[in-house]
N, C-alpha and C positions, 0 to 999 in steps of 0.2 A: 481254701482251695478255690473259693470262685471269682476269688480276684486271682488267682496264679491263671487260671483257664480264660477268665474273659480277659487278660493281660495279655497273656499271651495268643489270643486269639484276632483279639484288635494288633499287637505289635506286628506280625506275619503279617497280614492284609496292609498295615502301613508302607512293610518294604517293600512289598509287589507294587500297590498302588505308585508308593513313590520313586520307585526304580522306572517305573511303566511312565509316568510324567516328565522327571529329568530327560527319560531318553529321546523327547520329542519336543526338546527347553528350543532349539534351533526353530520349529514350526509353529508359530504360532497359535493357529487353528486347531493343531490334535492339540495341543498343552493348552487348550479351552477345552473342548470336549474331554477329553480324557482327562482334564482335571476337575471338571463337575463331574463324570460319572464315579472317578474315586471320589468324591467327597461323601455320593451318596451308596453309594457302595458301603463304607464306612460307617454309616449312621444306621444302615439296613443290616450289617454286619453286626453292630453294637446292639439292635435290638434283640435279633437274633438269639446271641448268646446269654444277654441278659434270663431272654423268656427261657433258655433252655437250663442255664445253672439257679435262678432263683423262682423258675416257675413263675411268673406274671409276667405281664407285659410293661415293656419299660416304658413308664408315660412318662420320662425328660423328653422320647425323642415323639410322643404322640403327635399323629398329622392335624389332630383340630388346634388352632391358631400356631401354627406355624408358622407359616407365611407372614402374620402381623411380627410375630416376636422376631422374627430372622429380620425383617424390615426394619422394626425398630433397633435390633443391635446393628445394624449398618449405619443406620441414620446415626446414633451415638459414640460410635467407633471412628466411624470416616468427621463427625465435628470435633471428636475430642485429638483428632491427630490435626484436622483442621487451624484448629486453637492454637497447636502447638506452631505450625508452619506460620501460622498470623502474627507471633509473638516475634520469632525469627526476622523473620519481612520486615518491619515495624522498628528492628532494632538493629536493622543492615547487614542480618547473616545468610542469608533465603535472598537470591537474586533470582530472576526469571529473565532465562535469553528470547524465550520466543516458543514456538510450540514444538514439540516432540515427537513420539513416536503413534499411532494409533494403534497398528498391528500391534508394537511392542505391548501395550494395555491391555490388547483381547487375550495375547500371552499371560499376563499377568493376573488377567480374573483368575481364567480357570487354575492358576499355578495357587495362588493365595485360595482360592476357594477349597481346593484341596488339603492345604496347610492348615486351614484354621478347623474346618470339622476335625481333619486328625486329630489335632494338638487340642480340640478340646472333647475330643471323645476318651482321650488316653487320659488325661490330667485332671478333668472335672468328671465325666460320667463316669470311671472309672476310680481312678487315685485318688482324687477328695471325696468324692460322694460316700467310699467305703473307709476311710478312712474316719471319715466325720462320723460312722455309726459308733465306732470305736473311742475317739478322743476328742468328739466334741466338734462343733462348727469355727472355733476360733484358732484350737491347738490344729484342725486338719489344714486350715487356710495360710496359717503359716509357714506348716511344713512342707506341705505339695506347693504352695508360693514358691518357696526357698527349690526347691527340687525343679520347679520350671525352670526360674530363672539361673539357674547352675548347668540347667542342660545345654544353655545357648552358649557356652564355652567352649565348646566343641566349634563353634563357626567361625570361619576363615579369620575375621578381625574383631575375634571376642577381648573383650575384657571383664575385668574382675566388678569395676563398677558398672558396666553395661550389663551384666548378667545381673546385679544386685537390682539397677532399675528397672530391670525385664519385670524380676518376681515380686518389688514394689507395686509397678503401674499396670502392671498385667495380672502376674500372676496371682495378688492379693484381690485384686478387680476383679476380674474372672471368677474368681469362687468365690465373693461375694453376691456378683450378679447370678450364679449357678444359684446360691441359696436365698438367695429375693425371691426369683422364680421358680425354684424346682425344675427348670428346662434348661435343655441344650441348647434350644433354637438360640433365644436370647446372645449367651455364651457367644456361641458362633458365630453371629452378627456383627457383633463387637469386634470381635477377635479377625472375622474379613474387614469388614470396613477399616479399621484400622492399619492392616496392613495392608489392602487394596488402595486405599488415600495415599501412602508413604509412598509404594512402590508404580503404583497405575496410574495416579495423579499429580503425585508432587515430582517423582525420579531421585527419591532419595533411598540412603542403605539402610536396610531393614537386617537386624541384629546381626550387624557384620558382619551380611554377605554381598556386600558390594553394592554401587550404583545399580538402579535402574532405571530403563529407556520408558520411562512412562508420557502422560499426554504434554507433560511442560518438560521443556528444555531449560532446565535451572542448576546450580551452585549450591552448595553448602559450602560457609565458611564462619572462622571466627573461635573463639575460646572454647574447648574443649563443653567446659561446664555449661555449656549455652547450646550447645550444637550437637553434642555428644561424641564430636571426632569422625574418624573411620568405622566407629561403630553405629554411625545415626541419627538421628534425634532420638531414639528411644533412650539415647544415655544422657539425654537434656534434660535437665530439674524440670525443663517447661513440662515436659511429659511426667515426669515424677510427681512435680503438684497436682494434674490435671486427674494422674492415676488416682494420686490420694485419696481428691476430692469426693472421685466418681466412687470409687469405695466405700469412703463413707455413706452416701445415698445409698447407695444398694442394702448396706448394713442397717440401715435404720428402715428400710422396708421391708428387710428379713427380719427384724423385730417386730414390726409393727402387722407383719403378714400372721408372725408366729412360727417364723422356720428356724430358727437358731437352735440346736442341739447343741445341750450342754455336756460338758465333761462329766461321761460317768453315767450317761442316761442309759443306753445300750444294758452295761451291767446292771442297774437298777431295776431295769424292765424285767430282765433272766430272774435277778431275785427276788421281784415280785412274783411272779408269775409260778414261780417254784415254790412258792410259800403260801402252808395251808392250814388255817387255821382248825387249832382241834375242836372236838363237837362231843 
């Protein structure tokens, strides 16, 4: 019941916030403020119900190092899309005409800054985190993986392997770096920078919802498997290996931290704890 409650609790506050953002996609200015104050809305939202269905306080989204860890997943997010736009360039699919939009970019923080706390309050503080109590840190990452990346088929110019690479390079990434860390911050850093790079810097489609007017005026062209089509680079192997990579690191820091929850621990814990020796 406290994932039905805080599920549904964060999904409500997603469609206001994000009905409240679209509806001011034209203005650049409100779709910046009105997309950082959803973003923290959401995160103030998610603590909220945590502390009221599980009684403590949710420290993924604690304020002490925040700021470093949101820092650091920008920094990592916006070079690992970087990576991917360098490899394009380099091998003549990534043209740049000249410079772009700026307004259109200040549009674009606040719109992506709101997208990525959502999507990573709903999928990792939320759908993996409890899900990992239950089946383990490897079996949850794959299947809330799988469940991201199936959700983006829903967008205008999804496809079947665009959504596969979503929950490859994102979604297995993401709840890997969730359980390195134990933080949100981190998550969401990644998960902006990444789509603030694509759409605010580069002007390319982010999971096949179309060009964006970001700070370069450039092209995408070239072999689907390269490029990833009309659905973006994020359906480019470049981004598929870069995800891999970055997941594996995380995964071998959630070992080396000690966060990996194994299949079965949850119930182990119950039957320890219920079990008493006689005297």
């Amino acid at each position: 019941m406290r994932f039905v409650r805080q599920f549904l609790t964060i999904v409500v506050v997603y469609a206001l916030s994000g009905a409240a953002v679209n509806a001011v996609r034209d203005n650049e200015w409100l779709t910046l403020v009105l997309g950082l104050a959803s973003a923290a809305l959401i995160v103030l939202v998610y603590a909220w119900v945590v502390r009221r269905t599980e009684h403590r306080p949710a420290t993924d989204v604690a304020r002490k190092g925040a700021a470093s860890r949101t820092a650091w997943g920008i920094l990592i997010g916006g070079g690992m899309f970087t990576a991917v736009v360098v490899n394009l360039y380099t091998s003549g699919h990534y043209d740049i005409d000249g410079m772009g939009s700026v307004t259109g970019a200040v549009g674009l923080l606040g719109f992506m800054a709101a997208a990525a706390a959502t999507e990573e309050v709903v999928f990792r503080g939320v759908l993996f985190r409890i899900v990992e109590e239950h089946i383990g840190t490897y079996a949850a990452m794959g299947l809330t993986g799988l469940v991201f990346g199936l959700s983006h088929l829903f967008n205008e110019n999804a496809t079947l392997w665009g959504a596969l690479a979503i929950a490859i390079e994102a979604g297995f990434m993401l709840a890997a770096a969730y359980a390195a860390t134990r933080s949100l911050w981190l998550a969401i850093g990644v998960h902006f920078g990444w789509n603030f790079a694509a759409a605010g810097v580069f002007s390319t489609e982010v999971s096949g919802n179309g060009a964006n007017e970001g700070l370069l005026d450039a092209t995408t062209s070239g072999p689907e498997l390269l490029t990833g089509g009309s659905f973006g680079p994020e359906g480019s192997v470049y981004a598929v290996g870069f995800g891999v990579m970055l997941t594996l690191v995380f995964l071998w820091l959630a070992h080396r931290r000690g966060h990996i929850v194994p299949f079965g621990a949850r119930r182990a814990a119950r039957r320890d704890s219920a079990t008493t020796l006689p005297r």
